[in-house]
C-alpha positions in Angstrom: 0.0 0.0 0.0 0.8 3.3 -0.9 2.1 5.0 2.0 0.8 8.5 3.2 3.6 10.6 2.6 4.2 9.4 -0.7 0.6 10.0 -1.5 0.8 13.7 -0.4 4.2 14.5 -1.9 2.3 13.4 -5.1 -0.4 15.7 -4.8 1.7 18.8 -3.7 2.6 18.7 -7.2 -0.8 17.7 -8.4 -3.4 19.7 -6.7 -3.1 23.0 -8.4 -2.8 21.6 -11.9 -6.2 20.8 -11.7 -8.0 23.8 -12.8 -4.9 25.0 -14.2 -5.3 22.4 -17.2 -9.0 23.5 -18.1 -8.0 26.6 -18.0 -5.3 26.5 -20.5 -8.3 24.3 -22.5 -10.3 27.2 -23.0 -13.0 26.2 -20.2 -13.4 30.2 -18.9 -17.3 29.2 -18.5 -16.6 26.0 -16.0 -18.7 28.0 -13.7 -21.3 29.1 -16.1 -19.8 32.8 -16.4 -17.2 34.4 -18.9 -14.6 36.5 -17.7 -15.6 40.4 -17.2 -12.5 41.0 -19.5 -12.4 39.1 -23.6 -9.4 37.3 -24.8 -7.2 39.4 -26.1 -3.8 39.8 -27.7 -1.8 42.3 -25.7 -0.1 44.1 -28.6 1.9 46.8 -26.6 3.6 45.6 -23.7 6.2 48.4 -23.0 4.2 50.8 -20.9 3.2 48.4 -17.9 3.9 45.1 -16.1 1.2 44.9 -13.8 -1.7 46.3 -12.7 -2.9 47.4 -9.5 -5.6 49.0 -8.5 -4.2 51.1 -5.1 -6.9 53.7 -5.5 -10.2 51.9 -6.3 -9.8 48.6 -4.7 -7.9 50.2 -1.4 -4.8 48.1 -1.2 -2.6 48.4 1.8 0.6 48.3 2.0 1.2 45.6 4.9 -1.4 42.2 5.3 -1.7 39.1 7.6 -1.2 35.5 6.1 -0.7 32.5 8.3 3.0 30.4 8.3 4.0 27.3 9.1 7.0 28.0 11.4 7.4 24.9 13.1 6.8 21.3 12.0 3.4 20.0 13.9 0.3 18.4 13.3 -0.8 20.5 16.0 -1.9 23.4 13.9 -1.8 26.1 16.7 1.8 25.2 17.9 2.7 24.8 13.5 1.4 27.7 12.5 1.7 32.1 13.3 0.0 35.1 12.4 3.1 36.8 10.3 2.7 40.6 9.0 4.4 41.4 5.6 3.9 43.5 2.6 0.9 43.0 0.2 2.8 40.8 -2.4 2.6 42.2 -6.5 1.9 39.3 -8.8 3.5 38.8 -11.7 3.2 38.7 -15.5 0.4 35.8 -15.2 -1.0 36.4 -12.2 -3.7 37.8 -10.3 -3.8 39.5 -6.8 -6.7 38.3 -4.8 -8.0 40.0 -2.2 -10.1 37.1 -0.3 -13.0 37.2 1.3 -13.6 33.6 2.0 -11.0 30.7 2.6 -12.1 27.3 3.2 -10.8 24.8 6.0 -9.6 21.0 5.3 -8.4 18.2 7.5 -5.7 17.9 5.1 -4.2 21.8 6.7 -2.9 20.0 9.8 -1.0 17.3 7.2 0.3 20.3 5.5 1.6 21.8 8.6 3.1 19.1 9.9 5.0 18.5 6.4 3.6 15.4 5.4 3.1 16.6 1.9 6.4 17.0 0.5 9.4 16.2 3.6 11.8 18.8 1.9 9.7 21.7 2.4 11.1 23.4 5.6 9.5 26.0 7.2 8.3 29.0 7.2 6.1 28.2 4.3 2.4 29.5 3.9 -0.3 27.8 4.8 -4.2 27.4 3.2 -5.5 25.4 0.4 -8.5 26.9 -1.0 -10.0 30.7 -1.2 -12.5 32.8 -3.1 -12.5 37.0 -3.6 -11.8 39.4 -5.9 -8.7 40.4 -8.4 -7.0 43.7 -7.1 -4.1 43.3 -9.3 -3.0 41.3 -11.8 0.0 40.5 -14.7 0.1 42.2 -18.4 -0.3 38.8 -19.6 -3.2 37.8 -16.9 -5.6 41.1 -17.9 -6.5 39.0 -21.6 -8.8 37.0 -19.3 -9.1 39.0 -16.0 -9.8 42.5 -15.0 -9.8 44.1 -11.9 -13.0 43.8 -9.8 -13.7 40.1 -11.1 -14.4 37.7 -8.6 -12.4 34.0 -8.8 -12.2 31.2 -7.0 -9.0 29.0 -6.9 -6.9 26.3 -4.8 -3.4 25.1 -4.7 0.0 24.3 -3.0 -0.4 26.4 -0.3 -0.9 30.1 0.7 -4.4 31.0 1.3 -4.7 31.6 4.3 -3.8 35.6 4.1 -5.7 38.4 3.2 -4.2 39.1 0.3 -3.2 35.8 -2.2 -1.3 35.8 -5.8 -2.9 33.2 -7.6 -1.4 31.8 -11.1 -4.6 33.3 -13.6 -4.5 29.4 -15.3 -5.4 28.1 -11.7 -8.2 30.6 -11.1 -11.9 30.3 -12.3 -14.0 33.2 -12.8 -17.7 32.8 -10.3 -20.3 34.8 -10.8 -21.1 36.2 -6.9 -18.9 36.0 -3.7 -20.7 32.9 -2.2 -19.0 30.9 0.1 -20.9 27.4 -1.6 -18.5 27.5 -4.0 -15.5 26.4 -2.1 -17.4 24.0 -1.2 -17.4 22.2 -4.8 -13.5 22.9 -5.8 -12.3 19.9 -3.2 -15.2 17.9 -1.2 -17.7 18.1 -3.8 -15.4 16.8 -6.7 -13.4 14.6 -4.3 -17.3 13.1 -3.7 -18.5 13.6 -7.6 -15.9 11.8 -8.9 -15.0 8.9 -6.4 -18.9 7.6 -6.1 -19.0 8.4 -10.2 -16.1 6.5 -10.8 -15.1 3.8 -8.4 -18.5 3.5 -6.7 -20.6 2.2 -9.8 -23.8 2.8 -8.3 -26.5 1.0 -9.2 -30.1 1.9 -8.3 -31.5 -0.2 -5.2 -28.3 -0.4 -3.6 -27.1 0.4 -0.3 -24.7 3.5 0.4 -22.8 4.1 3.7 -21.2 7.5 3.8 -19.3 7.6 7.2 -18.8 11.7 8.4 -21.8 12.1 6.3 -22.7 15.6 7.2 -19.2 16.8 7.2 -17.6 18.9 4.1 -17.3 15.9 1.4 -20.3 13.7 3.0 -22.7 15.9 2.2 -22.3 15.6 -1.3 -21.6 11.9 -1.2 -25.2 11.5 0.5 -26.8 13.7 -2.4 -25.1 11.8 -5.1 -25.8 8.4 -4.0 -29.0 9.6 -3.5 -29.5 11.0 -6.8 -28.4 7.0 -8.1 -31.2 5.9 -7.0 -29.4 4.3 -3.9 -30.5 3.9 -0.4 -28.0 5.6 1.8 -26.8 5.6 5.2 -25.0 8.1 6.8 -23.1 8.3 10.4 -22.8 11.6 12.3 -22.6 12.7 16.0 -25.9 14.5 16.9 -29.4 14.4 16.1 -28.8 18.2 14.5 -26.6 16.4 12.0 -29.4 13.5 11.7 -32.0 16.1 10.8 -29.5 17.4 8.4 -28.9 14.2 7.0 -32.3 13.7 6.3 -33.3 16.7 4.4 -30.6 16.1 1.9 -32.4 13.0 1.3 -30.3 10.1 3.4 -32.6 7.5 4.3 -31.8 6.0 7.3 -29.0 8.6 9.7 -26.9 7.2 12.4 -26.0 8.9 15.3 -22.8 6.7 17.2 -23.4 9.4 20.2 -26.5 7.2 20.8 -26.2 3.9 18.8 -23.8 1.2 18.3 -22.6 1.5 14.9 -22.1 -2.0 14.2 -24.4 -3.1 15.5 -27.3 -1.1 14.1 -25.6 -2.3 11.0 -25.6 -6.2 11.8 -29.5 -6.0 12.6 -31.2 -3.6 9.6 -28.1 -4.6 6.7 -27.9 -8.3 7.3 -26.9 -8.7 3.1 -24.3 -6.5 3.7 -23.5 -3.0 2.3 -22.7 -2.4 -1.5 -20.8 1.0 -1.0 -19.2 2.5 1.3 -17.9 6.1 1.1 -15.2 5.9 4.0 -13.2 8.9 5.4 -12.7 8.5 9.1 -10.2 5.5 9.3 -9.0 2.9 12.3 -11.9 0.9 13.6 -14.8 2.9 11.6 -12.4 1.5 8.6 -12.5 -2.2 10.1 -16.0 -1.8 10.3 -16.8 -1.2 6.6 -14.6 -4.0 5.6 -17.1 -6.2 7.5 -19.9 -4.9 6.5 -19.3 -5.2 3.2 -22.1 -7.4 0.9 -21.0 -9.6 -1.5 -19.1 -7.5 -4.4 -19.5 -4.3 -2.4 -17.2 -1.6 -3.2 -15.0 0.5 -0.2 -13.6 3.7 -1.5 -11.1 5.0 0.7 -11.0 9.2 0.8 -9.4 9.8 4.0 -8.2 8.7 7.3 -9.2 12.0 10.3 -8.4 10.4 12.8 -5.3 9.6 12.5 -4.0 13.0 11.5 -3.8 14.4 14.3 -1.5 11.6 15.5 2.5 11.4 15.3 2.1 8.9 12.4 -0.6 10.8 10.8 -2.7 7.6 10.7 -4.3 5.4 12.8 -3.7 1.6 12.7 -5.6 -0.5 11.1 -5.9 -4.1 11.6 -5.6 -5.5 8.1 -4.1 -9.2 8.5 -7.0 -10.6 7.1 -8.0 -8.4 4.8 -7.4 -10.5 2.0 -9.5 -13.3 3.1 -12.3 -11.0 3.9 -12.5 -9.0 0.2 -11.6 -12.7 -1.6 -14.8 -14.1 0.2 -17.2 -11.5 -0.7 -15.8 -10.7 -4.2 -15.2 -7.4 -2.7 -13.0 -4.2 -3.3 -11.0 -1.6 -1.2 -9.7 1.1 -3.4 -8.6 4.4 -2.8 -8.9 8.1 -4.0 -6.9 11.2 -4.5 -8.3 13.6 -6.6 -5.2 14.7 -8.2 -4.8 11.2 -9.9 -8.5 12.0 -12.0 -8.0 15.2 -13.0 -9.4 14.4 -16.6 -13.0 14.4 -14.7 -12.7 17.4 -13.0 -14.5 19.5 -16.1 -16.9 17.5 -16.0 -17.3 17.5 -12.4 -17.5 20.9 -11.7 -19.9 22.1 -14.5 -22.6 19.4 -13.2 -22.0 20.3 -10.3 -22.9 24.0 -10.4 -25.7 23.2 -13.0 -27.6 21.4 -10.1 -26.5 24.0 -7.6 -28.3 26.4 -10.1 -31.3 24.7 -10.3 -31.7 24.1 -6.8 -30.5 20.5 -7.4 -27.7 20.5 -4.9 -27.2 21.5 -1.1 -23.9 23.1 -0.3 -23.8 23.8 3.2 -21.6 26.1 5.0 -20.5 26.4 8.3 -18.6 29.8 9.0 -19.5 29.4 13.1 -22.2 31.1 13.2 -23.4 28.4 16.6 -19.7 28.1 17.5 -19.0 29.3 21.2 -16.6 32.2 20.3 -19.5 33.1 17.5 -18.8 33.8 13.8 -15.4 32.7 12.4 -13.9 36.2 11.3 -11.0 37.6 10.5 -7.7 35.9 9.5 -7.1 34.5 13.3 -9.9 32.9 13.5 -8.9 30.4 11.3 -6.9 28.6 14.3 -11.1 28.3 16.0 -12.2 27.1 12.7 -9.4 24.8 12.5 -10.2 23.2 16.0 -13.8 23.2 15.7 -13.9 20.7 12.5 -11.7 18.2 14.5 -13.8 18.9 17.4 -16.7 17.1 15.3 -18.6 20.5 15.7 -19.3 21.0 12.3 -22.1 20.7 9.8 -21.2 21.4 6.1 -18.1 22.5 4.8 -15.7 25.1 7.3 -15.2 28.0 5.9 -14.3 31.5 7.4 -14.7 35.0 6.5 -11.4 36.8 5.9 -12.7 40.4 5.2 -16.4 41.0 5.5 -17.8 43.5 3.1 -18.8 47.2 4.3 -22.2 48.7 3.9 -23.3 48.6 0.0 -20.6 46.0 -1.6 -22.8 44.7 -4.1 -20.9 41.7 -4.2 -22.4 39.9 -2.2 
């Protein structure tokens, strides 16, 4: 088996050649808008080499961005608040001044330098963020102007106010809604893995384990949307009721019920798919609850990455016997390693989030105990609060929240 590190070293490279690619395909319109700005040729290139918009867009001259300065899977002791000049991007990029960010278990794997082991700190820190171009390259204004609004992911350095994005790695949205964050990582990662190695058929059984969490949502809607009867575990009858108004059928809540053994009595065939992203015993689980040719996709392993290892053990001596007897499958899935899907991911996607077809839900804190997640610090509560289990929806926080008549909203 592929071993963690390796797996994130790979995607360090991978990750932000994801949009990048359909960008450089000509797919401005992935989220159903074009560009404020038309293609152009940029015929004379001798009177500027960036643009910046100090006056009308208010830059500063200083910011906040967050920095790994020490090694740690503890994400408080890994990471500061550093203050340093608003960067200027360069020929084909585009200065984003964001408004939202968006928080992954994967931040704490980041900071603790299980992506790429030759990375030493102080390296930034953030995967995901959407706001609006300040500035940007000569080369960048064919496709963007200033005042467009873009959303975009990568390597590393979103977690600031101010974040230079490569223009090929950014996608044009038409408002500043946080639910689009939510569809860049969980919502593909979900698309894509249930599309692809799940084969759903309609009449089958789903279990999507951290169902009401950033990527389980959508893995519930999706199965759901098969035709599938789906299960889904959370942690409080809140997340239950959640659950069942994006259509999961039968909610478990292992604050009050015994997993497996809710599972023994009401599956006794056995579950065709499981959507798995918790790891350790909740992983030895769904390997023994599998039916006969049932499929077990592998998207992540919480909690274990909080530990020293990053993972938590997992008591697979007899994993062979078990898949061999059931004619059954275990396979995992990075979503780097599919990245000729992710088109067509994202474009149904936000088609059935247009329609109505597709909850994204959001959790910015608004019912955590320190209130709201605001502001650039605030990202260390946001942080804590998903691996607290508090969540429902995707984590996001809101970097800079608009003044009285930004229109956009």
């Amino acid at each position: 088996m592929t071993s963690p590190p390796m797996l994130l070293r790979l995607g360090r490279r991978a990750a932000p050649s994801l949009i990048g690619r359909y960008r450089a395909a000509g797919t401005d319109t992935l989220f159903g808008v074009r560009p404020a700005v038309p293609r152009r040729f940029i015929i004379d290139t001798s009177y500027s080499a960036h643009f910046m918009d100090f006056k009308g867009s208010s830059i500063p001259s200083s910011m906040k961005k967050l920095v790994v300065t020490k090694l740690s899977q503890d994400f408080r002791e890994a990471v500061s608040v550093r203050t340093v000049a608003v960067p200027t991007p360069g020929d084909a990029e585009l200065l984003v001044r964001n408004r939202f960010v968006g928080i992954n278990a994967s931040d704490i794997n980041y900071s603790a330098g299980r992506y790429d082991p030759s990375v030493k700190p102080p390296f930034d820190a953030g995967f995901e963020g959407i706001g609006e171009v300040v500035g940007l390259g000569l080369s960048a204004s064919s496709r963007y102007t200033v005042g467009d609004m873009v959303a975009y992911f990568g390597s590393g350095g979103a977690f600031a106010e101010y974040t230079v994005v490569p223009a090929k790695e950014s996608v044009p949205v038409p408002s500043m809604k946080p639910e689009f964050l939510t569809l860049l990582v969980s919502g593909a990662t979900a698309y894509i893995a249930m599309k692809r190695l799940g084969n759903l058929a309609k009449g089958e059984t789903v279990l999507v384990t951290a169902a009401a969490g950033g990527t389980g949502q959508f893995a519930v809607q999706f199965a759901k949307q098969a035709g599938c009867h789906v299960i889904g575990t959370c942690s409080s009858d809140e997340k239950g009721g959640f659950l069942k108004s994006i259509g999961c059928d039968r909610p478990i809540n292992y604050s009050t019920e015994d997993l497996a053994k809710t599972l023994r009595k009401e599956y006794p065939q056995g579950i065709d798919v499981v959507y798995e992203s918790v790891g350790g015993s909740v992983l030895e689980l769904a390997v023994n609850s599998l039916a006969n040719k049932g499929r077990l996709i592998v998207i992540g392993f919480i909690s274990g990455y909080k530990t020293a290892a990053g993972i938590t053990p997992f008591n697979g001596g007899t994993l062979p016997v078990k898949l061999l007897q059931k004619s059954a499958s275990m396979r995992g899935f990075f979503l780097p390693h599919f990245i000729e899907d992710y088109k067509e991911a994202l474009r149904s996607m936000m088609q059935m989030f247009a329609k109505g077809e597709l909850v994204c839900e959001v959790d910015c804190g608004d019912m955590a105990q320190e209130g709201r997640f605001v502001g650039l610090e605030s990202v260390f509560r946001a942080v804590d609060y998903m691996y607290a289990g508090r969540n429902l929806g995707k984590v996001v926080v809101d970097v800079a929240p608009p003044t009285v008549g930004d229109s956009k909203l």
